[in-house]
C-alpha positions in Angstrom: -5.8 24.4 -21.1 -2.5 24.7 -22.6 -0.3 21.4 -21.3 3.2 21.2 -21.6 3.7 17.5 -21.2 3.3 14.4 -22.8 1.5 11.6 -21.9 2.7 8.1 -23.1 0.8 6.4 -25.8 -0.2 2.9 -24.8 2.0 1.7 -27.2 4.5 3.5 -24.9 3.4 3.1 -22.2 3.5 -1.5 -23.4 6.9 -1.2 -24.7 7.9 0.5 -21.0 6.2 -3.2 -19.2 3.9 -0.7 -17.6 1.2 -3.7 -17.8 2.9 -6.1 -15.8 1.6 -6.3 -12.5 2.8 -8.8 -9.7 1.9 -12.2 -9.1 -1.4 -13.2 -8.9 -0.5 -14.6 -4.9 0.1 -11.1 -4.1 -2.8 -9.2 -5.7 -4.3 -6.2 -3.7 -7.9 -6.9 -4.8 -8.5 -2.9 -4.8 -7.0 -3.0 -8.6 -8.7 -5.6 -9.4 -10.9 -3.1 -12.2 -7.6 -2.3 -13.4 -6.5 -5.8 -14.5 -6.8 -6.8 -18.0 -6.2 -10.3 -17.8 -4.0 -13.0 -16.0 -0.4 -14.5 -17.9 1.8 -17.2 -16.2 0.4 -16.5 -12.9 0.9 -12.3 -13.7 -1.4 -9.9 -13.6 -1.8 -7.5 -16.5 -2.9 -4.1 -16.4 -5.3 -2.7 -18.1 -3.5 0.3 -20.6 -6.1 1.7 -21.8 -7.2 2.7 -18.1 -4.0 3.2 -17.0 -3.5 5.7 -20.0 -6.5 7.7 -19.1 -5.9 7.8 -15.5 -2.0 9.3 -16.0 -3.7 11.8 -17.9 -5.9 13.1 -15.4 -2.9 13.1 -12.9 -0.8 15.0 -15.1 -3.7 17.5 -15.4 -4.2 17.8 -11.7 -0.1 18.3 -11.2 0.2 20.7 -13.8 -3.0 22.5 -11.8 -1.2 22.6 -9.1 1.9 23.5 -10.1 0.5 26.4 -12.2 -1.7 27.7 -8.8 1.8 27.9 -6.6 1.1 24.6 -5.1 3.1 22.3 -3.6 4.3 18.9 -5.1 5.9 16.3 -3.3 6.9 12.6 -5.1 8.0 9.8 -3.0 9.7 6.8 -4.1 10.6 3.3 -2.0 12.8 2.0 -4.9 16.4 2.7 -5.8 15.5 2.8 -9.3 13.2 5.8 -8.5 15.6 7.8 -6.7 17.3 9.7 -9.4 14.1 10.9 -11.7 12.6 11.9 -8.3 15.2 13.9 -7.2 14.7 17.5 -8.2 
């Protein structure tokens, strides 16, 4: 498979904060085999993990994109709001 993205190192992917979670009071415990450890009451997230799993997302929306199919990306933040908008 020929890809035409990139995915983040973890060095990246560190230097981005992508392994801070939220506060240990408001955990969901369904990522709980994605946290690494605990820090000043913080959750921190696994990169490793998180690295592999963005890859095999990227795969699948490059599938899909490739096949004709549709792609839809929806974000609840105002930070979000200009990458998503396409």
């Amino acid at each position: 498979m020929i890809k035409k993205y990139k995915v983040p190192t973890i060095e990246e992917l560190f230097d981005a904060g992508v392994h801070f979670g939220h506060q240990i009071k408001r955990w969901n415990p369904g990522m709980e085999k994605y946290i690494y450890t605990v820090k000043k009451n913080i959750h921190i997230i696994d990169l490793e993990k998180t690295q592999i799993l963005l890859e095999k997302a990227a795969d699948f929306l490059f599938e899909q994109a490739k096949s004709g199919g549709k792609i839809i990306l929806v974000g609840t933040k105002k930070q979000s709001r200009e990458i998503i908008e396409i």
